[in-house]
N, C-alpha and C positions, 0 to 999 in steps of 0.2 A: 473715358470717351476718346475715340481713335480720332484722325485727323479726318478722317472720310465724314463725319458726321457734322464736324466742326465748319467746312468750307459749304460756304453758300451764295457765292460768287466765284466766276473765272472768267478773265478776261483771256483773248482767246481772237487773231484771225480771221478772215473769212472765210478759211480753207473748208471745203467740204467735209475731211476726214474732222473734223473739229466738232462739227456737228453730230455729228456721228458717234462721236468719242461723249461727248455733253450728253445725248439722250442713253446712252449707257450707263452712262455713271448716275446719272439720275435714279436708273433702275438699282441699282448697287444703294446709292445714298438710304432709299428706300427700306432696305431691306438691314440698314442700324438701327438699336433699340432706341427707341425714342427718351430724353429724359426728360426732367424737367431743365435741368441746366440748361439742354438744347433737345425742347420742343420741337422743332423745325428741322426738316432736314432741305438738302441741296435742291431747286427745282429750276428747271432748262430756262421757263416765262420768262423768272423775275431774274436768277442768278447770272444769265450769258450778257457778259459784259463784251460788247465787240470794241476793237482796237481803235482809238481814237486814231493814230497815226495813218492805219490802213485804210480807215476811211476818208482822210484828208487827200489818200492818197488817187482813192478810186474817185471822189470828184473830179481833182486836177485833172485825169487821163481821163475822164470822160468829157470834160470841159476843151481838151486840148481834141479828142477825137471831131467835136462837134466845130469848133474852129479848123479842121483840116490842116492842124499844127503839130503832129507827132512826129518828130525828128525821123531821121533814117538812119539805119541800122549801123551806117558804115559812114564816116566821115570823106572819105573818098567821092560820095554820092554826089557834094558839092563843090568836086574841083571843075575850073575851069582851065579851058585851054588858053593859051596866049591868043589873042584878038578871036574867041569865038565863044565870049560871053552869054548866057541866054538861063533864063529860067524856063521850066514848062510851062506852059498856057492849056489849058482847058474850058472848052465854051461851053460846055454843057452842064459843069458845074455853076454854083449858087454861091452867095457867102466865101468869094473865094477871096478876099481883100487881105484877109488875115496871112493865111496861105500864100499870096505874093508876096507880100510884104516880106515874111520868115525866109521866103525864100532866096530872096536878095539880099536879107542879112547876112545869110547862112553863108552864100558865096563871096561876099565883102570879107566876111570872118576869115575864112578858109585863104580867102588870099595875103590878107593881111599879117596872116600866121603863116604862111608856106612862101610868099615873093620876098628875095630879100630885099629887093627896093621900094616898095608898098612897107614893110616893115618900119622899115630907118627912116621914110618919110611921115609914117604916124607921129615916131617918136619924134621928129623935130619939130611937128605941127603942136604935138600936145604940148612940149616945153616951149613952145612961142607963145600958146593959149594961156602957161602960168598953173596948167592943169596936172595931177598926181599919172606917172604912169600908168597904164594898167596893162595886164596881160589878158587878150579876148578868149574868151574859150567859145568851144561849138557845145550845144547842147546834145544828150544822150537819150534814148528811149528809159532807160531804166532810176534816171533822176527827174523829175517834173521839176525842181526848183533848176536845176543846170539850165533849164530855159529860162527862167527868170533870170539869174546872174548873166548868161550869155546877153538877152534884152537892157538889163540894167546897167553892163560894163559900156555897152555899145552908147548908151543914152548919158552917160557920162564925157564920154568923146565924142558928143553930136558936134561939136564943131570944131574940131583937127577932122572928124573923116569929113564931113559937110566941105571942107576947102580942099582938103585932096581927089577926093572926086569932081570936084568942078573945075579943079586946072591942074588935072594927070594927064601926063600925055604916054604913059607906061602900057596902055594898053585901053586903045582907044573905046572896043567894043564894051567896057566895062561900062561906058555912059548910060547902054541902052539897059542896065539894071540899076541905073545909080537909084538912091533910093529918094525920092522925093518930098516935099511936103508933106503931102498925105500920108506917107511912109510914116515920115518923124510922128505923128499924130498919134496912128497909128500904136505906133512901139509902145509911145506914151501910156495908151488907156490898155495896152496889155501889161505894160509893168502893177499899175492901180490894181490890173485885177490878179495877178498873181498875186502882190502885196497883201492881200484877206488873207490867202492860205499861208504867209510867209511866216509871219508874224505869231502866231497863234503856234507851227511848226517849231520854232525856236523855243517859243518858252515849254512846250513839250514834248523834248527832245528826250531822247533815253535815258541820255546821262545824266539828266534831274531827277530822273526816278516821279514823274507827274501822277497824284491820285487825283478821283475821281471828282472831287470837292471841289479841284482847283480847276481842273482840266472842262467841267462843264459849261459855267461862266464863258470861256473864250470859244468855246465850242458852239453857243446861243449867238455870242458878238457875229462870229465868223457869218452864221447863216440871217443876220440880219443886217451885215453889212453886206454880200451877196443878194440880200432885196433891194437894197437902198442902191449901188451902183444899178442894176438893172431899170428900175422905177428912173435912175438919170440918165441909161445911154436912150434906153427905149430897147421894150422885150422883142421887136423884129430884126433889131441891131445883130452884127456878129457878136459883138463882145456882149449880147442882150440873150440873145443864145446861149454863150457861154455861162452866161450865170444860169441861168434856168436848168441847164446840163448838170452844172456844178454846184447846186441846190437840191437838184431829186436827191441824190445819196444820203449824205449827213442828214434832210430833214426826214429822211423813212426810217434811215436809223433812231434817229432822236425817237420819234413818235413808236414805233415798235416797242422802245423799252420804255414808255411813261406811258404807254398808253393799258395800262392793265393797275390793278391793285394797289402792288408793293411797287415804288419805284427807289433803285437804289440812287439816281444818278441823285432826283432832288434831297433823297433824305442825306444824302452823304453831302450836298451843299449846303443845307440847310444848319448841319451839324458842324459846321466851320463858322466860329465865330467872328472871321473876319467880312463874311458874305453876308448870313445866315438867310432868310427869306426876302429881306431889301432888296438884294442882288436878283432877285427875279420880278421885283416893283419897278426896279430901273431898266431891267432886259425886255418886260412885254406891260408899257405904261400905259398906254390905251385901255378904254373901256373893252375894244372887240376883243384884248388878248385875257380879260379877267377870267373867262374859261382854264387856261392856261395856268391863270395866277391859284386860283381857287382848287386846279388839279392837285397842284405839288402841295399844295397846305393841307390838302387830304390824305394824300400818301403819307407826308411826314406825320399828322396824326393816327394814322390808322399802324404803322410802325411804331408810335408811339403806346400804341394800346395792347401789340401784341407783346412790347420790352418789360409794359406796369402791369401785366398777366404774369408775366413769368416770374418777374418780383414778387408778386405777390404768394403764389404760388414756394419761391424757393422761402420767405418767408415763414410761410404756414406750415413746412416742412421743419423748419428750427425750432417753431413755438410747439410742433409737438412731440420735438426729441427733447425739448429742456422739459415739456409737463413730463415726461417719463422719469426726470430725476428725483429725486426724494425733496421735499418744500420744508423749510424752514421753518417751526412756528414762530405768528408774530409775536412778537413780546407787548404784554398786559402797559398798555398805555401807553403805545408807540405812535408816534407824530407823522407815520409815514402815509398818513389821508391826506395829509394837508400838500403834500406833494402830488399829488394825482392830478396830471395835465389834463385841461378841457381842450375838445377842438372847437379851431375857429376858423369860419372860412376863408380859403383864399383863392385865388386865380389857381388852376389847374399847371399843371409844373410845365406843360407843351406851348402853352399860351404864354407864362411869363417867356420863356425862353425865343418865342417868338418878336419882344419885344426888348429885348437884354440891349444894353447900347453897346454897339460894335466898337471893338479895340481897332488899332491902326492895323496898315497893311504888314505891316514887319512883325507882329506879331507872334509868338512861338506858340503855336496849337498845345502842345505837348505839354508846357509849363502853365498855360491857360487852363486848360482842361485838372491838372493835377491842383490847383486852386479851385474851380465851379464843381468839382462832381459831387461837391455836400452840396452845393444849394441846388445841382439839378441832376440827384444820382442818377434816372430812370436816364436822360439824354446824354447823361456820361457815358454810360454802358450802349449808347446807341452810335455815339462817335468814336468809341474804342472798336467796334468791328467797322463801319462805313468808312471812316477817314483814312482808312488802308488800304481802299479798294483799289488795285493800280488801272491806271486809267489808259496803258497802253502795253502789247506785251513784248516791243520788242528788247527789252534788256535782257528776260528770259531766253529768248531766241538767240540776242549776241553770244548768252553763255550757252546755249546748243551747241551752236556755230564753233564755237573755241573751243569746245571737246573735239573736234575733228583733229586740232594739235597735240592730242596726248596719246 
């Protein structure tokens, strides 16, 4: 059996060509002989695993679109002249709080980086304060977190810049941006909401190499604490906006790939004995989400039916190459009746497994599984392909990228 027959996931972009490349290969996968080993071949529904990263990515910048917060292009945008301070104003814009606010960040930053005397007065205010230096940066179009650490460095120094701006005399007109109360407020409940995408970014960073078992769990957190701040600013809110912005993507993603048959994301958590179905008792606890609860426990069964087929199946194949061999006869008064197992019933092997008591978080999947796959082969063979599914593709892309060195 070739590799072509074998792959029945690919995690994959949102690029167009990718799409395009996926319903091809489908037709190609198609047209492998079918075995019993691998009944199944490759198919676009259940297999297109889209990139957890680029999705976090396309919320943020939809999120930051709808706040009227997408940095500019050229860090230049926000110098100011000596005494002719001013951010743009717009009166026919809506929701514009966000928008000032950034805006007067951006030019505090920019000064505070480019005047050497705004400079060297930070740093004697922060070492009055008792506070760790830091170096501010401006945020970039092409990093959504650079806004975050830009917001988060500044909210660190709220009180060295808070006293330099209230008795500078370096340049008087910088008053009329100083940043205000409402400002500091402000920065606050943007750091909070960047904080949902931070978090969940880190622990699924490339260089951990994150499959698809681990990566779902925080992927569920993300979009249910993006409800819960919303439900707290209030949904007419800017920063209530922004979650609803920053909500559509990940939840159409989610629901696109569970919303059909086979779903790999649950069986591949399910198949983690650190999680296994709990971890979706704890993510949707209410009654309204038992639809929810009930889905993935049918997926993971109905995977489970098509893994104890094909068992069964490579089974029935052995038991009729050994009757082809030549049989023994038994010997005249052999005790080998008294050995013949009866069955007795027990709980179905998807059901015990659904109830197995979960090991700690530290856990080695790998030594786990090489222990359970007697007492659950059918769900062995199910987390030997799922628990490898990578859950993001840009490690593949870095090694693209580095071919361009050789």
């Amino acid at each position: 059996m070739g590799i072509t027959g074998a792959v029945f996931t690919c995690t994959r972009d949102n690029a167009s060509a990718n799409t395009f490349m996926l319903a091809e290969y489908e037709k190609v996968a198609k047209e492998q002989e079918v075995t019993t080993q691998q009944p199944w071949t490759f198919r676009v529904k259940e297999g297109d695993v889209r990139c957890i990263a680029h999705i976090i990515n396309i919320a943020v910048q939809d999120a930051l679109k709808t706040l009227k917060a997408s940095p500019a292009e050229q860090a230049e945008s926000y110098r100011c002249e000596q005494g002719a301070a001013r951010i743009p104003t717009s009166y026919s814009e809506s929701n514009i709080e966000v928008k000032n606010t950034l805006g007067k960040l951006r030019r505090h930053t920019y000064v505070f980086r480019n005047r050497r005397q705004w400079k060297d007065a930070l740093q004697k205010q922060t070492v009055a304060a008792g506070l760790k230096k830091l170096q501010l940066s401006l945020d970039m179009p092409v990093r959504w977190n650079s806004t975050y650490e830009m917001v988060s460095a500044v909210i660190k120094l709220q009180t060295p810049i808070t006293a330099i701006c209230a008795t500078q005399q370096m340049d008087l007109s910088m008053r009329y941006i100083a940043l205000t109360p409402e400002d500091w407020i402000t920065l606050h409940a943007l750091q909070n909401f960047f904080y949902i995408f931070v978090k969940p970014s880190q622990k699924l960073q490339a260089s951990l190499y994150p499959t698809l078992n681990f990566t779902i769990p925080q992927y569920l957190k993300m979009i249910k604490k993006l409800e819960a701040l919303q439900n707290e600013v209030g949904i007419s809110s800017t920063i209530g906006l922004a979650c609803i912005a920053a909500h559509k993507k990940p939840n159409e993603y989610y629901t696109l790939a569970t919303n059909h048959r086979w779903s790999h994301s649950g069986v591949a958590t399910i198949c983690d004995p650190r999680m296994n179905l709990n971890v979706f008792n704890s993510l949707w606890p209410s009654s309204t989400e038992e639809v929810k609860r009930n889905r993935v426990k049918q997926q993971f069964h109905d995977v489970f039916i098509q893994y104890r087929d094909r068992q069964y199946y490579l089974e029935e194949e052995k038991r009729d190459a050994e009757a082809d061999l030549p049989q023994l006869p038994m010997e005249p008064g052999s005790d080998d009746d008294l050995y013949i197992s009866h069955s007795i019933y027990q709980e179905p092997e998807w059901r015990r497994w659904l109830v197995e008591p979960r090991p700690g978080p530290a856990t080695d999947i790998l030594k786990y599984w090489a222990a359970k796959q007697y007492q659950y082969p059918i769900i062995a063979a199910i987390a030997q392909d799922h628990l490898a599914i990578p859950a993001t593709s840009a490690p593949s892309e870095r090694v693209f990228s580095n071919g361009a060195e050789f």
